[in-house]
N, C-alpha and C positions, 0 to 999 in steps of 0.2 A: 369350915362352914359348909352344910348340907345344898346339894341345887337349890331345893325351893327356899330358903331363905335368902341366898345369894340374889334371886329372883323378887323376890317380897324385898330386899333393900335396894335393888338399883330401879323397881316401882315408884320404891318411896322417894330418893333422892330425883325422878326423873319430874315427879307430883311439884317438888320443891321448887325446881326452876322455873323463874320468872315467863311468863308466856311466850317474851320476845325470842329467848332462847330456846322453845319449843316450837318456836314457827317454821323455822327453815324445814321441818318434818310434815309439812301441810303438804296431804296432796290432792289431787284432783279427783273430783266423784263421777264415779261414771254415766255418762248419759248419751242420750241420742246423738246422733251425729250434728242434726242442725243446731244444739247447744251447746257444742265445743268451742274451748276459748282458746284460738290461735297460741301459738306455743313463745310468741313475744311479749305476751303474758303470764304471771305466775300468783297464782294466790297464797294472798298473807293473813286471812281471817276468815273463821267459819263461825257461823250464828244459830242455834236452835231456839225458832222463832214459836212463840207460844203467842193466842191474840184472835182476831176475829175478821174474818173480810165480809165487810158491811154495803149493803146495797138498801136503794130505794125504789118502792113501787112506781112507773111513771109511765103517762104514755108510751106507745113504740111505735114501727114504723110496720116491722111487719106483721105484728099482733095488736089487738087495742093496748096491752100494758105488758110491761115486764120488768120484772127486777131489774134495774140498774146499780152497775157499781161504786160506790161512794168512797173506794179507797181501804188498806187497812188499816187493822188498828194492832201494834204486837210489840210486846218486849223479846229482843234478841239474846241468850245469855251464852258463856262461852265455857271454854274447862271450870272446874269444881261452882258450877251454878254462878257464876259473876255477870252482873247485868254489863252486856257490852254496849248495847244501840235500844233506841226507839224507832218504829217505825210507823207510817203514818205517811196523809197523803197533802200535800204543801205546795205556793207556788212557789217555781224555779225562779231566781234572780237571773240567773243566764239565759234565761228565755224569756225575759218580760212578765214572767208571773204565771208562764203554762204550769196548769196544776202536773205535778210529777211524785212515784214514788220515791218518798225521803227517808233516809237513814242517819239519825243523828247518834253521833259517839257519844257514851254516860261519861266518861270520863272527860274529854278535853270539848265536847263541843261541839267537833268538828261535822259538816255534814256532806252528803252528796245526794243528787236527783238524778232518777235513771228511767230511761223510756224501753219500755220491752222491744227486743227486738225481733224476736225469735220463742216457739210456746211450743209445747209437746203433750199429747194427752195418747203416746205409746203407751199401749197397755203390757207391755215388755216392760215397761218404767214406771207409769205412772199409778196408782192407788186406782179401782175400782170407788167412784164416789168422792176422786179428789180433786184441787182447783190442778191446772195442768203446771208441767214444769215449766219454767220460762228461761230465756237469758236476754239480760238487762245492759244496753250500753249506759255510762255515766255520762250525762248530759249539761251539769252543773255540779260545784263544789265550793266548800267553805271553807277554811281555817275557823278552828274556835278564836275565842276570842283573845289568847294569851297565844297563840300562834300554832298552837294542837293541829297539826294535820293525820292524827291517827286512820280516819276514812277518807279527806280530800284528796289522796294519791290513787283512789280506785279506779279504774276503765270499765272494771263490767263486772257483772254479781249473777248468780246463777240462781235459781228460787228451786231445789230439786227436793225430792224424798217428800213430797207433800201429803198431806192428810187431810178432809175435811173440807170446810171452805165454798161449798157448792152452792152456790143460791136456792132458796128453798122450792120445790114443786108448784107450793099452793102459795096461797093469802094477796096473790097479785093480779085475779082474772074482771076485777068491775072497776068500775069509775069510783067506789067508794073506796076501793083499796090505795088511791091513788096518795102519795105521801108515807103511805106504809113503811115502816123501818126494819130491816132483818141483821140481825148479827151473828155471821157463822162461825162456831171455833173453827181455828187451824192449828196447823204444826208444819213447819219446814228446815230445813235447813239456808241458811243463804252461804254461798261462797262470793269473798269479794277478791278478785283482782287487784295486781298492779300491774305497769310496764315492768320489764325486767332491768 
């Protein structure tokens, strides 16, 4: 058997195995310093998120109005195009109903709520014209409802490789604009942790 088919078969067979069995090969993406996840962490899921981060026109404090964030809105899919998570903005049950970015598993249900803790807009990193990268502590978690913890083991999620997403220039400067709704595409990546 020639290299490159030997290389074209152990492709294919590697395509074959089951995700779980390709995770232990997840590694870490690189980013700013202040977005490093302590090394008593190890990620077990990566997301390429497609979707829109949507804001409202509303008063402001130090302008008369400005785009406010309303949360996103994204489907997360993972090797060969499989929807992994929804993403969207929910209250946390661990915190009395603080609205939090939520990540619900398509398959078993499971979810978690993460409050940023940490944001980067390095131009070494981040996209010219994109929302900034972030890292997210987990602040609440669910079991689905058959007892799925596929995402309630997470600690922290990283929002990196962004695209897009930037709240728009205009359509927010009068009193009439006030309620205005914008939907901006995006595209990211999310890395979720666990403990080790």
């Amino acid at each position: 058997m020639n290299q490159s088919a030997l290389v074209a078969l152990l492709c294919t067979c590697l395509a074959l195995l089951p995700a779980g069995a390709r995770a232990h090969r997840l590694g870490r993406p690189l980013v700013p310093q202040n977005l490093e996840v302590a090394s008593e962490h190890k990620p077990f899921l990566v997301g390429f998120a497609i979707g829109t981060q949507n804001y409202v026109c509303l008063p402001a404090t130090n302008t008369p109005f400005a785009w406010t964030p309303t949360g996103p809105q994204a489907t997360l899919f993972g090797d060969f195009d499989e929807q992994l998570t929804t993403h969207f903005l929910s209250p946390n049950p661990d915190e009395a109903g603080t609205a939090r970015a939520t990540w619900q598993h398509s398959r078993d249900t499971s979810a978690v709520w993460a409050q940023a803790i940490e944001t980067s807009s390095d131009p070494t990193f981040v996209e010219q014209g994109a929302i900034a990268w972030l890292l997210l502590r987990v602040v609440g978690s669910e079991s689905g409802p058959n007892g799925g913890r596929r995402l309630s083991e997470a600690t922290y999620i990283q929002r990196v490789h962004t695209s897009g997403g930037v709240a728009p220039a205009t359509g927010c400067a009068q009193a009439d604009n006030v309620g205005a709704r914008a939907f901006v595409p995006y595209t990211t990546d999310y890395y979720f942790y666990k403990a080790r």
